[in-house]
C-alpha positions as CSV (number, residue, x, y, z in Angstrom):
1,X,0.0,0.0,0.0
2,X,1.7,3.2,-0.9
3,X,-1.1,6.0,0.3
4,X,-3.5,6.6,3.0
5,X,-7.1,4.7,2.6
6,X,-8.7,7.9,4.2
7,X,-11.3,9.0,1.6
8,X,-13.1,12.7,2.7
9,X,-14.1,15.8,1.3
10,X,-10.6,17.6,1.2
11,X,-9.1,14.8,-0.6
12,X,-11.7,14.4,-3.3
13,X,-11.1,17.8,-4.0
14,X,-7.6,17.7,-4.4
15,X,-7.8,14.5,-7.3
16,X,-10.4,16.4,-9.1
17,X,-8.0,19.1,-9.7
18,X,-5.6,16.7,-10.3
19,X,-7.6,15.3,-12.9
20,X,-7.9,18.1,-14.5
21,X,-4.1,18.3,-15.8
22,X,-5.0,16.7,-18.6
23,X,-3.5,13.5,-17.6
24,X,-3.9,10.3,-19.5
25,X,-5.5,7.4,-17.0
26,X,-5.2,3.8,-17.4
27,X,-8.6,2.9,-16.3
28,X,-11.4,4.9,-15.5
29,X,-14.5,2.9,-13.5
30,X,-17.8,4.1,-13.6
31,X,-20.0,3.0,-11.2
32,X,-19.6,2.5,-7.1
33,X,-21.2,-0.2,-6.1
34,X,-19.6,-3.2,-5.1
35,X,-18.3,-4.6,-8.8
36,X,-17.3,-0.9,-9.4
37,X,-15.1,-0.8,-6.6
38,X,-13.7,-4.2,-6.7
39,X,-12.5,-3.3,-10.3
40,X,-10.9,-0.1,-9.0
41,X,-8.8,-2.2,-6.0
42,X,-8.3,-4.7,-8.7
43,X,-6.6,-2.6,-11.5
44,X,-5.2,-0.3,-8.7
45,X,-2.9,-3.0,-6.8
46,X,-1.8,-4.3,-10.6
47,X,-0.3,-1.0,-10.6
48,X,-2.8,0.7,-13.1
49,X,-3.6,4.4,-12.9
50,X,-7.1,4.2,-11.9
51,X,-9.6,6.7,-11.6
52,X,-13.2,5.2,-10.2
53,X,-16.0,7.9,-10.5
54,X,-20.1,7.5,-8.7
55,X,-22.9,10.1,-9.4
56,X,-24.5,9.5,-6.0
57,X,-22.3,7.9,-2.9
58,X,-20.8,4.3,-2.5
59,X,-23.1,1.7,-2.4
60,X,-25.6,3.8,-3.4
61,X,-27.6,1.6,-5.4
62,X,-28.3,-2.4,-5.5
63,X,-25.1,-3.0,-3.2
64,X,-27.0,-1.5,0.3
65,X,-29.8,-3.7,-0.7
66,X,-28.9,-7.3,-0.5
67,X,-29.5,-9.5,2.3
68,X,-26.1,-9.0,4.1
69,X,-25.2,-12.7,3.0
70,X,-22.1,-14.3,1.6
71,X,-23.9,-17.3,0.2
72,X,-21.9,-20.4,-1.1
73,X,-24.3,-21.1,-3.9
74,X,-26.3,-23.8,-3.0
75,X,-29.2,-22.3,-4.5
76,X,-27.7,-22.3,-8.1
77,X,-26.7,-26.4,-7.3
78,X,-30.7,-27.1,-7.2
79,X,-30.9,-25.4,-11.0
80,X,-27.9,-27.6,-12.0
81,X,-25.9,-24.7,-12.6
82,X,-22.6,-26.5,-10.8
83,X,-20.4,-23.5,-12.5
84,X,-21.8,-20.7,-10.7
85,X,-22.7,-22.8,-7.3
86,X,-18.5,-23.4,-6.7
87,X,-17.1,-20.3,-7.9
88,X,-19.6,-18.5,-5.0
89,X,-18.3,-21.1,-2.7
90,X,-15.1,-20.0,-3.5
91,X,-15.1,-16.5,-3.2
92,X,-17.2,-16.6,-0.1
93,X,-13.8,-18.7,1.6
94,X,-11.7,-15.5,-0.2
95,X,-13.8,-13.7,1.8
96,X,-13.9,-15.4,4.9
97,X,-10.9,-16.0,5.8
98,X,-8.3,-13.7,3.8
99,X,-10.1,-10.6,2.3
100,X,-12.6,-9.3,5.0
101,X,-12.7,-12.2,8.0
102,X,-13.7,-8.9,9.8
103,X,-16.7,-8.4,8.1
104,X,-18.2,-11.8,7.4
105,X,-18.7,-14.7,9.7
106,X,-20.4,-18.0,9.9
107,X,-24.0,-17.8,10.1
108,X,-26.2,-21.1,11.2
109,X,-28.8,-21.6,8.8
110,X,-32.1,-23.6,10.5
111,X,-34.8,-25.2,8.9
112,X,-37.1,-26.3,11.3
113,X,-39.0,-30.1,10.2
114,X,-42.3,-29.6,11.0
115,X,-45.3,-31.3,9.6
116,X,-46.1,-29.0,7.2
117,X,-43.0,-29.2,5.8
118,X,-43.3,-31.8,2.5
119,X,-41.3,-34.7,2.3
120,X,-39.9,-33.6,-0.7
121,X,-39.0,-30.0,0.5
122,X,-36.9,-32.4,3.7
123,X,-35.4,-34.7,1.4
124,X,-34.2,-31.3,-1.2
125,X,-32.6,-29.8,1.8
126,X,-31.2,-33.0,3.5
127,X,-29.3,-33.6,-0.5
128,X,-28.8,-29.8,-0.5
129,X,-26.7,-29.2,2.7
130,X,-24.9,-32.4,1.9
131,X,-24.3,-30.8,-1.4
132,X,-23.1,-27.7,0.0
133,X,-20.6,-29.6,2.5
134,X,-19.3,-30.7,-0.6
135,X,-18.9,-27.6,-2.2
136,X,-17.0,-26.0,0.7
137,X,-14.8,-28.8,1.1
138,X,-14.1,-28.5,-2.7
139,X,-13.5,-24.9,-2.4
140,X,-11.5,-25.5,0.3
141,X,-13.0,-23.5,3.3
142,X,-11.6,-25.1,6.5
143,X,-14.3,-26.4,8.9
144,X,-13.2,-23.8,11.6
145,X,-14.7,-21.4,9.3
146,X,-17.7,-23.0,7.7
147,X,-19.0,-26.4,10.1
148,X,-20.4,-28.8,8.6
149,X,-24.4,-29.2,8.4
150,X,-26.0,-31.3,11.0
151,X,-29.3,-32.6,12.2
152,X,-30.5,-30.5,15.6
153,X,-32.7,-32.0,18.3
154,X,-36.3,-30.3,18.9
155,X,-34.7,-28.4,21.7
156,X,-32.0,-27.0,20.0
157,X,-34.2,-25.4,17.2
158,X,-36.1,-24.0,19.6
159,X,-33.1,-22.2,20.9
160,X,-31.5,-21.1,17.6
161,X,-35.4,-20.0,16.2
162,X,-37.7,-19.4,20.1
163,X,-40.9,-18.3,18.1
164,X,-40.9,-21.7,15.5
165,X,-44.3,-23.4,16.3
166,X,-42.9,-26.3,18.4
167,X,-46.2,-28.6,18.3
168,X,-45.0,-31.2,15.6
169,X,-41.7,-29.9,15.4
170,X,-39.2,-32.9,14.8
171,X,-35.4,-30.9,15.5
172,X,-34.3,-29.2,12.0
173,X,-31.6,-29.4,10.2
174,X,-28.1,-27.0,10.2
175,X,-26.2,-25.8,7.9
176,X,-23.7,-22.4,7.3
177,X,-23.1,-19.9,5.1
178,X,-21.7,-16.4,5.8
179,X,-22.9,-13.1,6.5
180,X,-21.6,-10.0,6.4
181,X,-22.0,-7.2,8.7
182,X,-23.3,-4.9,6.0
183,X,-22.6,-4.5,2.2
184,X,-22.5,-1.2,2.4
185,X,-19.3,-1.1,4.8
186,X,-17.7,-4.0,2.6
187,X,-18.1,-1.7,-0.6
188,X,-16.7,1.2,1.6
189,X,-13.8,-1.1,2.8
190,X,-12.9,-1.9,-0.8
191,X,-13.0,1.4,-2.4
192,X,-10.4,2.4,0.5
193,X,-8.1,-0.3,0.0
194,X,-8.1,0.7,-3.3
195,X,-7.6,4.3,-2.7
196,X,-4.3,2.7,-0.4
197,X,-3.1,1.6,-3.6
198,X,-3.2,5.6,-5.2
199,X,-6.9,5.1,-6.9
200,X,-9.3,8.2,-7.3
201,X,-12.5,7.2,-5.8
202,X,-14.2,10.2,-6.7
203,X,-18.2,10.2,-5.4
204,X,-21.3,12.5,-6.8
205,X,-19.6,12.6,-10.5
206,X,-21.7,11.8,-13.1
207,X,-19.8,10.4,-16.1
208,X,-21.6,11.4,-19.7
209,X,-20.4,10.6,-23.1
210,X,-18.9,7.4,-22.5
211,X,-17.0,6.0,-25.0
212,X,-13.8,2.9,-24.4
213,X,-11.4,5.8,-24.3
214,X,-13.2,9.1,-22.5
215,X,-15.7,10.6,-20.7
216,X,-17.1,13.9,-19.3
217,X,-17.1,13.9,-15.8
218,X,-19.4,16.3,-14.0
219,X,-19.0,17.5,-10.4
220,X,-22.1,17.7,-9.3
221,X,-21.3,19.3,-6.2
222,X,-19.7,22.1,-8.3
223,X,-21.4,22.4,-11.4
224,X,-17.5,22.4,-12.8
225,X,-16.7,19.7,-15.9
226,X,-13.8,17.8,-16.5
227,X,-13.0,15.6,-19.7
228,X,-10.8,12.6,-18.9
229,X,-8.8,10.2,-21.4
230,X,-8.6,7.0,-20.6
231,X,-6.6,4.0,-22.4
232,X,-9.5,2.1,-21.2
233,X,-13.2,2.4,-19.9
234,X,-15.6,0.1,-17.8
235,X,-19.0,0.7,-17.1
236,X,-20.2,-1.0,-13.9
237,X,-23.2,1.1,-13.3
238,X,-24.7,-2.1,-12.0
239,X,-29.1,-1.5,-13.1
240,X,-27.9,1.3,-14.7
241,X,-25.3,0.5,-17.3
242,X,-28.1,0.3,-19.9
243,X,-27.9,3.8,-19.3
244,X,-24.1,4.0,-20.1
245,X,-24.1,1.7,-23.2
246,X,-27.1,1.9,-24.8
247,X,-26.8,-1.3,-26.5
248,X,-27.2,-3.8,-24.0
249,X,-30.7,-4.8,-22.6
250,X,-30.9,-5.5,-19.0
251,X,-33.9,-7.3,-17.3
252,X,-34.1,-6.1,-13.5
253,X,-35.0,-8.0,-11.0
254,X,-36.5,-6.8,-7.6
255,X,-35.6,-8.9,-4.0
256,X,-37.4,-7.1,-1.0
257,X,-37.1,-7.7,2.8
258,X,-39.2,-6.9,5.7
259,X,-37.3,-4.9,8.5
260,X,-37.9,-6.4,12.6
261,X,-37.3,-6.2,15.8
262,X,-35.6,-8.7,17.5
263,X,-38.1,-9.2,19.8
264,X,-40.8,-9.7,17.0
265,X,-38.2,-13.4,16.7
266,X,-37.6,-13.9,20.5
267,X,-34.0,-13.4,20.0
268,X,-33.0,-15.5,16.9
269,X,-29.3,-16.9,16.5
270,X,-30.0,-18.3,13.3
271,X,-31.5,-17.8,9.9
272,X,-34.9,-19.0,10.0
273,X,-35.1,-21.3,6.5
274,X,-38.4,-22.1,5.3
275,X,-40.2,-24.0,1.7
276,X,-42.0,-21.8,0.1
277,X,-45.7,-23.9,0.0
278,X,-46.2,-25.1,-3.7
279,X,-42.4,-24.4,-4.6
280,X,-39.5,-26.5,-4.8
281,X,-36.7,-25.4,-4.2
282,X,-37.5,-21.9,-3.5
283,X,-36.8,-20.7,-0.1
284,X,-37.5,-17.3,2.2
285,X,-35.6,-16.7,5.5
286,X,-35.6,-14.5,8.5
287,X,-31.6,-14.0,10.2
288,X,-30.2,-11.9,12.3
289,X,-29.1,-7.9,11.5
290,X,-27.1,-5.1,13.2
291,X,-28.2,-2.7,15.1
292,X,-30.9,-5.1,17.3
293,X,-32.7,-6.1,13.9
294,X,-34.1,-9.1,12.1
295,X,-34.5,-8.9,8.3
296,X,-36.5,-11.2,6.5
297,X,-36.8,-11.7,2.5
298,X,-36.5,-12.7,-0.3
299,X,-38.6,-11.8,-3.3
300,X,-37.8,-12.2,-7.1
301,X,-39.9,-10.3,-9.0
302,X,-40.0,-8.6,-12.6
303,X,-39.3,-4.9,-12.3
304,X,-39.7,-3.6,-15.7
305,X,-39.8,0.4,-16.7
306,X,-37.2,3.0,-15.5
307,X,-35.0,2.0,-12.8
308,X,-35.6,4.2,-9.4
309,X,-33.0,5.2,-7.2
310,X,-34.7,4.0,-4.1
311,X,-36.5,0.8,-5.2
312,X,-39.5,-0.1,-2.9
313,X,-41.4,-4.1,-1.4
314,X,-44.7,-3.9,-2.8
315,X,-48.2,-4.7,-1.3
316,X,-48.3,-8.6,-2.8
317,X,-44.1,-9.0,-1.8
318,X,-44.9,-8.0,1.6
319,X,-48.1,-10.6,1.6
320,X,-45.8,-13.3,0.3
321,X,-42.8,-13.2,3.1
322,X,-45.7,-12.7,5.8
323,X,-47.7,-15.6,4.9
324,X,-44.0,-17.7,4.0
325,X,-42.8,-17.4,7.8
326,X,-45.9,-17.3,9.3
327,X,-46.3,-21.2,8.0
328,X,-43.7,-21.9,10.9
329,X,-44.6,-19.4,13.5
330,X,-46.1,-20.0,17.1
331,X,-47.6,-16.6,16.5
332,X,-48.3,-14.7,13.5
333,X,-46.5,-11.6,12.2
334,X,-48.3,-8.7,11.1
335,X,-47.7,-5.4,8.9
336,X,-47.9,-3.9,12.6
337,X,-45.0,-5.9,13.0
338,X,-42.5,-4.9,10.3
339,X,-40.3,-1.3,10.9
340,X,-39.5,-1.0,7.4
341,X,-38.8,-2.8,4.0
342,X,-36.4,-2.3,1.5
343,X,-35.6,-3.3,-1.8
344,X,-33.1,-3.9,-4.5
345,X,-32.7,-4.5,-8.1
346,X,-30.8,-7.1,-9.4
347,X,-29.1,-6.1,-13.4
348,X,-29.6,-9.4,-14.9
349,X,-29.1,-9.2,-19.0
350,X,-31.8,-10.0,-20.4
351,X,-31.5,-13.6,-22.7
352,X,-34.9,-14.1,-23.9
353,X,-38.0,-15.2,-22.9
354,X,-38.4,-16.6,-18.9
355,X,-39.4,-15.5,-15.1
356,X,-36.5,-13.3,-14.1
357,X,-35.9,-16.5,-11.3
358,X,-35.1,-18.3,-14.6
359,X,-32.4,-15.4,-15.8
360,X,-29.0,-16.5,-15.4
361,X,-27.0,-15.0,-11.9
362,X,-23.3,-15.3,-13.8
363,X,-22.1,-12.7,-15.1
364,X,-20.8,-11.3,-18.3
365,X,-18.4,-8.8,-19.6
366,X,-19.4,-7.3,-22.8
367,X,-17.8,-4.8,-25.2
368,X,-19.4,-2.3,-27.3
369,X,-19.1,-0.8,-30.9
370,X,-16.5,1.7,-29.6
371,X,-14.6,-0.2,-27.3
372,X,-16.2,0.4,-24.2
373,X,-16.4,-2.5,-21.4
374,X,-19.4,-3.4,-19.5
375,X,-19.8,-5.9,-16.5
376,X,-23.0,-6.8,-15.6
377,X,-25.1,-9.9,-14.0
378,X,-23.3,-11.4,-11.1
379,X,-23.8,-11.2,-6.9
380,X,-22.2,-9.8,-4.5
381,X,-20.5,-12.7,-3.2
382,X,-18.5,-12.9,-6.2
383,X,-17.9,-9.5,-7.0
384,X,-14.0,-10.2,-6.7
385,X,-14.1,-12.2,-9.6
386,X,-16.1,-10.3,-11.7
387,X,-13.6,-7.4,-11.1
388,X,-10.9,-10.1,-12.3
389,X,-12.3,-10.9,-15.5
390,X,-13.5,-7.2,-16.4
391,X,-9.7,-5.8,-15.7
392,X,-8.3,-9.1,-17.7
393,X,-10.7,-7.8,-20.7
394,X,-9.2,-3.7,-20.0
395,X,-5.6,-4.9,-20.1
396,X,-6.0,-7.0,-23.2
397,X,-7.9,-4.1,-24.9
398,X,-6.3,-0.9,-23.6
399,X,-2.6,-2.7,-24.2
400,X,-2.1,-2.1,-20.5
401,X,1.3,-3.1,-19.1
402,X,-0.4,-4.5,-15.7
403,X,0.8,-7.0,-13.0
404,X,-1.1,-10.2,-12.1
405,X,-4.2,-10.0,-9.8
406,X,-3.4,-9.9,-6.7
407,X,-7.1,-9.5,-4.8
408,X,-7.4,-13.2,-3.8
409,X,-5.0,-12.9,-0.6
410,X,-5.6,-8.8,-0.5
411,X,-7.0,-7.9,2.9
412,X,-8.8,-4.9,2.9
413,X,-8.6,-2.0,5.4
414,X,-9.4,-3.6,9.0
415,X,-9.1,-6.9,8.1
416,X,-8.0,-8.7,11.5
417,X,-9.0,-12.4,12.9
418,X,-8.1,-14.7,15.4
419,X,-5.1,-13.4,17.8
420,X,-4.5,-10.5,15.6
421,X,-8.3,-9.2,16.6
422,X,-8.4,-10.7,20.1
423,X,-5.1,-7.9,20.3
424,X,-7.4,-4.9,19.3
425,X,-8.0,-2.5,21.8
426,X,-11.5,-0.8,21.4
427,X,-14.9,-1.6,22.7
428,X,-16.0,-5.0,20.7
429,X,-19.0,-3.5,19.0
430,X,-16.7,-1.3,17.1
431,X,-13.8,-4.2,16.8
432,X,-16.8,-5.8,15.1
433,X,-17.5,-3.3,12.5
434,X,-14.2,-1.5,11.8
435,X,-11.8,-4.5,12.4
436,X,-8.2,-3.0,13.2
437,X,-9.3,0.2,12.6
438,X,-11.5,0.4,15.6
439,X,-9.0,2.1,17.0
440,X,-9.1,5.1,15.0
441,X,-12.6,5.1,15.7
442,X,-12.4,5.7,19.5
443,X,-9.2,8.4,18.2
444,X,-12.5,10.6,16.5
445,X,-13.5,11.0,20.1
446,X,-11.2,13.1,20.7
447,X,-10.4,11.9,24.5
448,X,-14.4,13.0,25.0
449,X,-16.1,9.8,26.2
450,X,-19.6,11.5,25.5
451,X,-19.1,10.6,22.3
452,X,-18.9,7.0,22.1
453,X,-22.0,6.9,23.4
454,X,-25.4,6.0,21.5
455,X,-26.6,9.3,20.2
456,X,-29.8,8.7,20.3
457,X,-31.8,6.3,23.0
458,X,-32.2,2.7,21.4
459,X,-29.9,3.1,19.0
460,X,-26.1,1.5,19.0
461,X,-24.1,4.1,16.7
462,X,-21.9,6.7,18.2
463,X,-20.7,10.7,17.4
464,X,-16.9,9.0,17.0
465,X,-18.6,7.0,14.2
466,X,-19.7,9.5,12.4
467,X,-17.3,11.7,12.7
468,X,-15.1,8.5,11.5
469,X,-16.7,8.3,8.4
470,X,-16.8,12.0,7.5
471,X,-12.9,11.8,8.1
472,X,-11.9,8.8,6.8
473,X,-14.9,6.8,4.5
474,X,-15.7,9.9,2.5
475,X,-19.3,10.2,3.7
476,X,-20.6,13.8,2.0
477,X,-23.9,14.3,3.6
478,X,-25.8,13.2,6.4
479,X,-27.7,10.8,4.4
480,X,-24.4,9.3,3.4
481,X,-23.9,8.6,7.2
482,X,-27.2,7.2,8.0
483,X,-28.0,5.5,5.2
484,X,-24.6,4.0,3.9
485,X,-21.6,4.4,6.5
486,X,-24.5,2.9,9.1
487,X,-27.9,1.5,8.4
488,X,-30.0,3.5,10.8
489,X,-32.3,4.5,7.6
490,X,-33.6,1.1,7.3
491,X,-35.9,2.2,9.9
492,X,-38.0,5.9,9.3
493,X,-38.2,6.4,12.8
494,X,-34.7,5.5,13.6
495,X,-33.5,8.0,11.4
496,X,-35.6,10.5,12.8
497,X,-33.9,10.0,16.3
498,X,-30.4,10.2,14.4
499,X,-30.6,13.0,12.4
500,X,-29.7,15.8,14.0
501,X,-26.2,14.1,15.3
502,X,-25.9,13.8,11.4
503,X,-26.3,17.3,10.6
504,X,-24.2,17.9,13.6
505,X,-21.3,16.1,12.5
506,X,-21.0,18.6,9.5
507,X,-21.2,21.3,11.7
């Protein structure tokens, strides 16, 4: 690493201007989410000049949106689609255990056997969580990162899932996968490590006339233009890149979760797994979240017409998760229940005819009629690898002299596990989102105590955060603080609470 990670507003200044000499970049990115970013660390740490530029914030599209899980691709095994299934269960043991062990652990996946559960629905996920033993051994995740699945006895279930109806109930069955503590944090992670290795990750520029060797950039804080040459361009715009290259055709895809207390799940230490009735093979789950929270999801559903920045659950996808968990619930849940939703949209390309659960998860990297590159399709377990490939396809066409990749064994700011985080000195709720850098968190203090306290009632960030990720994870605005750099916004009313401390930290 050769310069400081810190991303803020004084140094985003300072590379604008630099862009403006006139300079001819290697690579310029367009796009922030997480394939964006993972291109810029990528082409970065091969020792391309990089320039990465987002018209909103980091992680301001479908990257915030996801369901916080690493998954290992056991849902692409029961489609046949082997391919997919072990390169996911690769990258998540890239992630795991060398790239971001701070940010993802193991999570216990339960499905509960009750009677009615179908027989068929038991024997898919007895063969599945066999199968994805397989896969992780294959992939080679040690055990002492991923266990291996099991079968649980009645009281055990009941302690990983309380509210599971327990009349009937016959144990479950466990299995792992990983989660992260939030995607937002692991795309701001990335875009830092990659600003460590001298990338521009420049936020609210809009990028217009795209072509595979320039582009207009616009400072939309500003109003000021700059136009930038590039010996190569990728577009990783993510639900947008239709809007950067014209000709391709994306097909979005909308997944929406249902926000909870913890309470509304009695405390659950596992994600709840369960069929959905009529379906094989199709699946919706309720796990654990940060800040006291329980999300539960997942939809896939068509979401034709122009793409929104804030996509939103409807009335039917709220219906259908209800009704899904309430199948193995002592008590029902209830719209009372739920604090918020929220929703994402997944860029699938579109291939033809089918239901967008049919569209193909892999992903693709396309060139257009004047050279520019565009990544698209994917998840954000494998973003690494989808930054691979798209850099491989800018060397080759740019006639960039690059090193070899290097991201498979690249930690990313904070990265710690084992003895080196049991050495970290910091209060462990920070330790467990910051990693090493926890530290530096408690440093934004300032030596005042007051503020590493909540700073609101009932909720578990802190001033020192915030003031952290104005200083250091180039949060803007106060909605970049409570919307990206934490997740209070999930919640409407938890934002309310957290506003002002917000608007105070710019102050």
């Amino acid at each position: 690493m050769t310069t400081s990670s810190a991303l803020n507003a004084h140094r985003r200044t300072s590379e604008l201007e630099q862009l403006g000499d006139g300079e001819v970049i290697d690579l310029l990115v367009i796009g922030g989410g997480v394939t964006g970013v993972g291109i810029a660390l990528d082409a970065a740490s091969r020792g391309l000049s990089t320039v990465l530029v987002e018209r909103e914030d980091l992680a301001f599209g479908t990257s915030r949106w996801s369901s916080k899980l690493v998954h290992g691709g056991l849902r692409y095994l029961a489609s046949g689609n082997v391919g997919i299934a072990h390169e996911s269960a690769v990258e998540r043991g890239i992630l795991m255990e060398h790239t971001a062990p701070h940010l993802v652990h193991a999570l216990p996946q339960l499905v509960p056997m009750l009677p009615n559960v179908p027989l068929l629905s038991k024997s898919m996920v007895r063969a599945g969580f066999v199968a994805g033993d397989v896969l992780r051994r294959t992939a080679g995740t040690s055990p002492s990162s991923l266990p291996r699945s099991r079968r649980v006895s009645r009281a055990e279930a009941l302690r990983y899932a309380p509210t599971v109806r327990d009349a009937g109930l016959r144990g479950g069955i466990v299995a792992w996968d990983g989660q992260l503590v939030d995607d937002a944090r692991l795309v701001v992670g990335i875009a830092r490590t990659a600003a460590s290795f001298g990338a521009k990750i420049l936020t609210r520029v809009a990028a217009s006339d795209v072509t595979g060797t320039s582009a207009t950039l616009h400072d939309t804080r500003t109003g000021s233009e700059i136009a930038v040459t590039a010996r190569a361009v990728v577009n990783a715009a993510g639900v947008w890149a239709g809007e950067v290259n014209p000709e391709i055709t994306l097909r979005p895809s909308r997944g929406s979760h249902l926000v909870f207390a913890t309470e509304s799940f009695g405390g659950l230490g596992a994600s709840l797994t369960v069929p959905v009735p009529g379906k094989v093979g199709r699946f919706v789950f309720a796990f654990p979240a940060a800040h006291g929270r329980v999300y539960l999801g997942l939809t896939d559903e068509a979401a034709p017409g122009p793409v929104p920045d804030v996509p939103v659950a409807t009335d039917s996808e709220i219906d259908f998760l209800l009704d899904t968990i309430n199948t193995v619930l002592r008590e029902p849940l209830t719209r009372k229940d739920i604090l918020g939703t929220y929703a994402g949209l997944r860029p699938l390309l579109d291939t033809g005819d089918g239901n967008t659960a049919d569209l193909s998860r892999d992903h693709a990297v396309l060139r257009a009629a004047n050279g520019l590159i565009t990544v698209v399709g994917g998840k954000l377990t494998t973003y690494r690898k989808m930054a691979e490939d798209a850099v491989d396809a800018a060397v080759t066409d740019g006639r960039l002299t690059a090193g070899p990749c290097l991201t498979k064994r690249l930690p990313l700011v904070g990265a710690a596990k084992g003895a080196a985080r049991d050495r970290i000195v910091a209060p462990q709720l920070l330790i467990g989102r910051y990693g090493t850098e926890a530290p530096l968190v408690v440093a934004a203090a300032q030596g005042n105590s007051s503020l590493l306290s909540p700073i609101a009632p009932g909720l578990d960030v802190s001033a020192a955060e915030f003031a952290f990720g104005i200083s250091h994870e180039g949060a803007l605005t106060p909605d970049d603080l409570l919307d990206r750099r934490t997740r209070i916004g999930m919640v409407e009313s938890d934002r309310d609470l957290a506003l002002p401390a917000a608007e105070a930290a710019f102050g």
